[in-house]
C-alpha positions, 0 to 999 in steps of 0.5 A: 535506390532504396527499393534496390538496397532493400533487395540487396539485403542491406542492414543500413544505406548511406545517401550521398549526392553529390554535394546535396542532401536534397534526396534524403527526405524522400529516401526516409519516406520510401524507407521499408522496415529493417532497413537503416537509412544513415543520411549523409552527402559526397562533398567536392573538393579540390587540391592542387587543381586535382578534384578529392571527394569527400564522404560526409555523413550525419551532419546538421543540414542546416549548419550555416557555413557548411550549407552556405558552402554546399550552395556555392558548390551546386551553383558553381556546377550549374556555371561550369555545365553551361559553359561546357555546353556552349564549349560543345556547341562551338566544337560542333557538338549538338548538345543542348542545355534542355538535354542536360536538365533533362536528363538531371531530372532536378538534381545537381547537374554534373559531367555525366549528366553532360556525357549522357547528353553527348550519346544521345546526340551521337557525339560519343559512343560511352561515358568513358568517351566523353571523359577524354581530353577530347571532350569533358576530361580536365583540361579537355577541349571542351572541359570547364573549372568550378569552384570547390573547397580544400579537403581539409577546409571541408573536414572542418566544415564537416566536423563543426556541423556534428558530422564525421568524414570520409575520404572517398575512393582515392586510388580510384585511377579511372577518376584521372588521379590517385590521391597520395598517401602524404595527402591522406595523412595530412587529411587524418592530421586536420581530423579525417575519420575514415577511407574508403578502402572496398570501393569497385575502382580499387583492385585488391592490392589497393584496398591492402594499401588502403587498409594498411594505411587506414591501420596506420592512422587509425582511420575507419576503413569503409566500403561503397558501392559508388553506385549512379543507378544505370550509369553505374550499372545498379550496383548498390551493395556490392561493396560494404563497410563493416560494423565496426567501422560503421559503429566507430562512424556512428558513435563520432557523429551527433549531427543528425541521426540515423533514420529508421521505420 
């Protein structure tokens, strides 16, 4: 990723797995001259059962709730894949919980990693596919809850540790919900500190709708690539925050500090 960033002629990259900071270590390590790494983690939250993502970046890892938290989550994840593999199983799906791992590779296992399993054993064609009600969608035959935090609550958590937040792609419609804009403004009101506007998912009368809103509450409007290496397309650097939303970021933060060779 970082390689593939640096190729892209990127001033900085934020890393943010999915409820782990598990990858920064070894970013920093592979990090070339003139590429900024700015460390940080996409957080899973959830309200009135619809799942909200949240950016978060510069914050203390070792921050005891926010850490205890982020444990509760991967381990929640962990449950939530068995279980939908053994939902798989009992639909005749020949999935196996040693594909799942595999293709995780150590990391936080989630749906896609599940979804890429489904195509190798020919139960579905695409990713798109397995993401239906008839397979691992919500409320999906063979879907499966896990425990997430209340965005506010995370905003919080995110804040206490020295961090700044940002709301991530929410009028991303592939994702099975949009987040409301009462939301967002409830979010701004418990302290939020961004919304990601240039995101691939948004069209361009979303990201006008975004960016009005962002104006309104004076929020930083940021950009991401959302890139999941190949399930994703490799797209790193197709969308980016501009420096002075990114200064506004940085100046709010004192958690940890940005990294660089």
């Amino acid at each position: 990723m970082v390689t593939r960033a640096a190729a892209a002629g990127l001033d900085a990259l934020a890393l943010t797995d999915h409820d782990t900071v598990a990858g920064i270590g070894e970013a920093a390590a592979a990090l070339p001259a003139g590429l900024t790494l700015i460390p940080g983690m996409e957080l899973s939250c959830r309200r009135d059962g619809h799942s909200v993502h949240l950016l978060a970046y510069l914050f203390d890892p070792a921050h005891p709730e926010l850490a205890a938290q982020c444990l509760a989550i991967r381990q929640s994840r962990t449950e939530r894949a068995r279980a939908m593999v053994a939902k798989l199983a009992d639909l005749g799906a020949p999935v196996t919980w040693e594909q799942v791992t595999a293709i995780a590779a150590g990391g936080v296992i989630g749906r896609p990693h599940i979804a890429r399993a489904m195509i190798e054993s020919g139960v579905v064609g695409s990713v798109a596919e397995a993401f239906t009600p008839e397979w691992i969608a919500p409320g999906g035959r063979a879907h499966a809850p896990r425990y997430a935090l209340d965005p506010a609550e995370a905003i919080g958590l995110v804040h206490a540790a020295g961090g700044v937040a940002v709301l991530a792609h929410p009028l991303a419609v592939t994702r099975g919900w949009t987040v409301p804009e009462r939301l967002i403004t409830e979010l701004a009101l418990a302290g939020l500190d961004g919304v990601e506007v240039d995101h691939p998912d948004h069209d361009a009368a979303e990201r006008d709708q975004l960016r009005a809103v962002a104006g309104r509450l004076d929020l930083a409007a940021t950009g991401g690539s959302d890139d999941h290496g190949e399930l994703t397309g490799d797209r790193v650097g197709c969308e980016r925050t501009g420096p002075d939303d990114l200064d506004r970021l940085l100046a709010g933060a004192c958690g940890a500090p940005v990294i660089a060779r």
